[in-house]
C-alpha positions in Angstrom: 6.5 -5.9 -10.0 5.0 -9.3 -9.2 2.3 -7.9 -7.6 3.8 -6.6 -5.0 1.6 -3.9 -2.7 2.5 -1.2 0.0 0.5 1.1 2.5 2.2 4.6 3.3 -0.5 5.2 6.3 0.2 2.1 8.0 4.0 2.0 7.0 4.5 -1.5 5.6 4.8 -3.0 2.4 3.7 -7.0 1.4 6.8 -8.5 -1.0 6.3 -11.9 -3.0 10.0 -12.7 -3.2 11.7 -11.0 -0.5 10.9 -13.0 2.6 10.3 -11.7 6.3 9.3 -13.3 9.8 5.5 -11.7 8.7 3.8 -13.8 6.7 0.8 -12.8 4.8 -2.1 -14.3 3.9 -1.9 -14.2 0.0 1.3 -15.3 0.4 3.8 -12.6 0.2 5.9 -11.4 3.8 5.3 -7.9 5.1 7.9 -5.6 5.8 8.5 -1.9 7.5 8.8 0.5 4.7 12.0 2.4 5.5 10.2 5.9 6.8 8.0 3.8 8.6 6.9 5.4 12.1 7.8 3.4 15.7 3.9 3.0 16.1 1.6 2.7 13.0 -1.7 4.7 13.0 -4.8 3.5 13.0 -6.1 1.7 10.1 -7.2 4.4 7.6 -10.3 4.2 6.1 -10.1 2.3 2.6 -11.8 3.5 -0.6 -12.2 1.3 -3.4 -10.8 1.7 -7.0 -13.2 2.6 -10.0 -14.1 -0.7 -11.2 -12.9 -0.7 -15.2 -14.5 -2.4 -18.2 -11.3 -4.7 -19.0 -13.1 -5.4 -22.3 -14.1 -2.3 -23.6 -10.7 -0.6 -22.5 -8.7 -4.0 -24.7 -10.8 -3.7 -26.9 -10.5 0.3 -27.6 -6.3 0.0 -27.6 -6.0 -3.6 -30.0 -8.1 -1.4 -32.3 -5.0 1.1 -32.2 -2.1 -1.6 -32.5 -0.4 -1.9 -35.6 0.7 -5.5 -36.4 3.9 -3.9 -37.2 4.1 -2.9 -33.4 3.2 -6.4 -32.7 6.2 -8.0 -34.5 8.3 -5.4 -33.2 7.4 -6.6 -29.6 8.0 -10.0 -30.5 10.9 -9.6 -32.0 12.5 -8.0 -28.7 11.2 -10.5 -26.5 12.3 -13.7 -28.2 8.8 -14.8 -29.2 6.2 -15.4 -31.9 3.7 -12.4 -33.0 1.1 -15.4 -33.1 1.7 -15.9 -29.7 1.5 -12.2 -28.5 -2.0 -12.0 -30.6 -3.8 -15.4 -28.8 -2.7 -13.5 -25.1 -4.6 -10.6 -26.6 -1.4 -8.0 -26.4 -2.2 -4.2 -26.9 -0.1 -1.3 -27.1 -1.7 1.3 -24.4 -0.9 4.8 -25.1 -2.5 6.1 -22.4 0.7 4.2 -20.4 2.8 4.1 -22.7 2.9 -0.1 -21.8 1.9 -3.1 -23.3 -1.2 -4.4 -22.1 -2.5 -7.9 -21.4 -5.8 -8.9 -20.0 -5.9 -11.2 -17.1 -8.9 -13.2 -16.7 -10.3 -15.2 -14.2 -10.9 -19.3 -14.3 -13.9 -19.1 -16.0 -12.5 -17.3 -18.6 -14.4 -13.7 -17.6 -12.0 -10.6 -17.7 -11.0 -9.1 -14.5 -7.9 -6.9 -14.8 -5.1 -5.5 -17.4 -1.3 -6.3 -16.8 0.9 -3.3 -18.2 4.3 -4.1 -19.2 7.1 -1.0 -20.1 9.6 -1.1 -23.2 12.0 -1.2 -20.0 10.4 -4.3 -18.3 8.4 -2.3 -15.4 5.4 -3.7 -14.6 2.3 -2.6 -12.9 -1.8 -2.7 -13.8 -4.5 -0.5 -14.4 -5.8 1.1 -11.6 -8.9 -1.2 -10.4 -7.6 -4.4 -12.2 -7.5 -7.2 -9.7 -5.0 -10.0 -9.9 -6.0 -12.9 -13.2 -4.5 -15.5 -15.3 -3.3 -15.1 -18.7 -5.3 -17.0 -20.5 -4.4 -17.8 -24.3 -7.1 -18.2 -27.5 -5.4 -20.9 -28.3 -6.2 -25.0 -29.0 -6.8 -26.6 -26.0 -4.6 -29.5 -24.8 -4.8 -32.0 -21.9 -1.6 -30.9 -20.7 -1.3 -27.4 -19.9 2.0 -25.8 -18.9 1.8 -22.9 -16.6 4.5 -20.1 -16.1 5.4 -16.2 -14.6 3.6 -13.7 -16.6 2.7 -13.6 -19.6 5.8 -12.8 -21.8 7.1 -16.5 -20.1 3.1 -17.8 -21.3 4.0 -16.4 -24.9 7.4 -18.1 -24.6 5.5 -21.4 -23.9 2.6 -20.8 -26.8 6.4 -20.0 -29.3 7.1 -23.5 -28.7 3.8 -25.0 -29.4 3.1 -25.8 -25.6 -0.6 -24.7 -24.3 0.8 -22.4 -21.9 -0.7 -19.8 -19.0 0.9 -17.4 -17.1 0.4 -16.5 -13.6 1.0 -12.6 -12.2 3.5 -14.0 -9.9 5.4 -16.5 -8.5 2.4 -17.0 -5.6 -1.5 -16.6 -5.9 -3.9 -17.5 -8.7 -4.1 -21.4 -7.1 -7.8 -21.2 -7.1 -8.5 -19.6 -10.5 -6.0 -22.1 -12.1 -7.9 -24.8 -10.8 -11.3 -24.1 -11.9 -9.3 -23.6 -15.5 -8.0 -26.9 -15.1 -11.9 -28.2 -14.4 -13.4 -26.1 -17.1 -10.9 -26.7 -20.3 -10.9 -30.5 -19.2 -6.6 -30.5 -18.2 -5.2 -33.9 -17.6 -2.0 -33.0 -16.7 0.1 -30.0 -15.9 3.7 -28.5 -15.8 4.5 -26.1 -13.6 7.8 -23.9 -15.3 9.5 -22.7 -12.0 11.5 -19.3 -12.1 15.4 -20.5 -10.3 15.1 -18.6 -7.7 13.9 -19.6 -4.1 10.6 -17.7 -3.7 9.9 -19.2 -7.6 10.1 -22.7 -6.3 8.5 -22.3 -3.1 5.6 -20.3 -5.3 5.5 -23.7 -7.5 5.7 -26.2 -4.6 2.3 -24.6 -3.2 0.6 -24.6 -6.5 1.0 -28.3 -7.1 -0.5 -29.0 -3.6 -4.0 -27.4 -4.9 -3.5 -29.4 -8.5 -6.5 -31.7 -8.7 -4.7 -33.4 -11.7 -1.0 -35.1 -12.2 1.4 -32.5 -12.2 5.5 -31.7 -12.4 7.7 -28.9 -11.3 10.4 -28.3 -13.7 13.3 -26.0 -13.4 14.8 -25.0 -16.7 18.8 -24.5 -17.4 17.9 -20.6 -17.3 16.5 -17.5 -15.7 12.9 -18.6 -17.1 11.2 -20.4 -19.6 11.1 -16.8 -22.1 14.9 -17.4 -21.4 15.2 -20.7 -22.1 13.6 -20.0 -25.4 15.6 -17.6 -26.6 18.7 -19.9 -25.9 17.2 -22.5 -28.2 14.3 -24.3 -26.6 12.3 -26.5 -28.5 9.8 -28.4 -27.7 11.0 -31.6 -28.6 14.1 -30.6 -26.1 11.2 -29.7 -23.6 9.5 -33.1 -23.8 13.2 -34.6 -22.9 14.1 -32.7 -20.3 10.3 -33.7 -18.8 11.6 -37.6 -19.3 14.2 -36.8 -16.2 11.0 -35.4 -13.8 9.1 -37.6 -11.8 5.1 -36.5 -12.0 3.2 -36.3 -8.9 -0.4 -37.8 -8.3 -3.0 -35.0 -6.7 
């Protein structure tokens, strides 16, 4: 989950949420894994992932999702079917996981997020790391939260909303969105927990518009909308934030 990576031959694995005195460059902490050996080995050579046609692969498992499955889904996760379609979710036998495409700020595909009835997560082997990107009517405020089940959550509500893999990365592909679909403002929906607001703080320092961090009375914004969210109770707890010029 959240996007987290590991490497067996060198005995160290890169967390997003659990923090260490290591940190990484994409913004994670490393840590030993626990069979890890006093003295790594050399680095092994590295051999790339079959690059995948995000497009065709969608495009092959929407044709086998039954609405029915659709509504199911939606139904279980507190959300709106309409949202599930505009995120493009697919039902991937192959993985027995729901599938999302993440895309790129420009809109192009780049990877598939797969999501268990259980709540595992993990992608298709050769995705790299996108946004969740909505077909949906653009706004100039655009609200941006953790994964897409939270984006969904956000689109329930009527809100124009995105979803990041994780609580870090994605800064410069959510920018270039923000450029290309015109954004005026944004609201970052922070997960509760430490590494969720730390993850939101260094968002909103690559915003190139007016932005606000808010922290909803529960575990996330998919949370908060099964409670009862609305959006006109969205809009008034905004009216207690204080935006922040870029």
């Amino acid at each position: 989950a959240d996007w987290d990576t590991y490497c067996p031959e060198l005995g160290i694995a890169c967390y997003m949420r659990i923090e260490s005195n290591r940190p990484a460059k994409n913004g994670g902490w490393i840590h030993p894994l626990g069979d890890s050996p006093n003295a790594a080995p050399s680095k092994p050579a590295f051999e790339a992932p079959p690059k995948i046609n995000v497009t065709q692969i969608m495009r092959e498992w929407s044709k086998s999702t039954r609405d029915s499955w659709i509504d199911k889904l939606a139904t279980i996760l507190g959300v709106s079917a309409m949202a599930l379609h505009a995120l493009g979710s697919a039902w991937a036998s192959p993985h027995r996981a729901w599938a999302w495409p993440m895309r790129d700020g420009n809109g192009e595909p780049v990877g598939i997020r797969l999501r268990t009835m259980d709540g595992k997560k993990f992608a298709v082997t050769g995705s790299h790391a996108g946004i969740f990107i909505p077909h949906w009517k653009r706004s100039s405020e655009m609200v941006i939260a953790e994964g897409p089940t939270d984006a969904a959550a956000g689109l329930t509500i009527g809100l124009f909303t995105i979803g990041r893999p994780s609580c870090l990365g994605s800064e410069d592909q959510i920018v270039t969105l923000i450029r290309r679909a015109g954004v005026e403002r944004v609201v970052i929906c922070a997960d509760a927990d430490g590494p969720g607001q730390r993850g939101a703080d260094k968002l909103q320092t690559c915003l190139p518009v007016l932005s606000v961090i808010v922290t909803l009375p529960a575990k996330d914004l998919r949370s908060a909308v099964q409670a009862g969210l609305t959006q006109a109770t969205f809009r008034s707890i905004l009216g207690d934030y204080l935006w922040t010029q870029p």
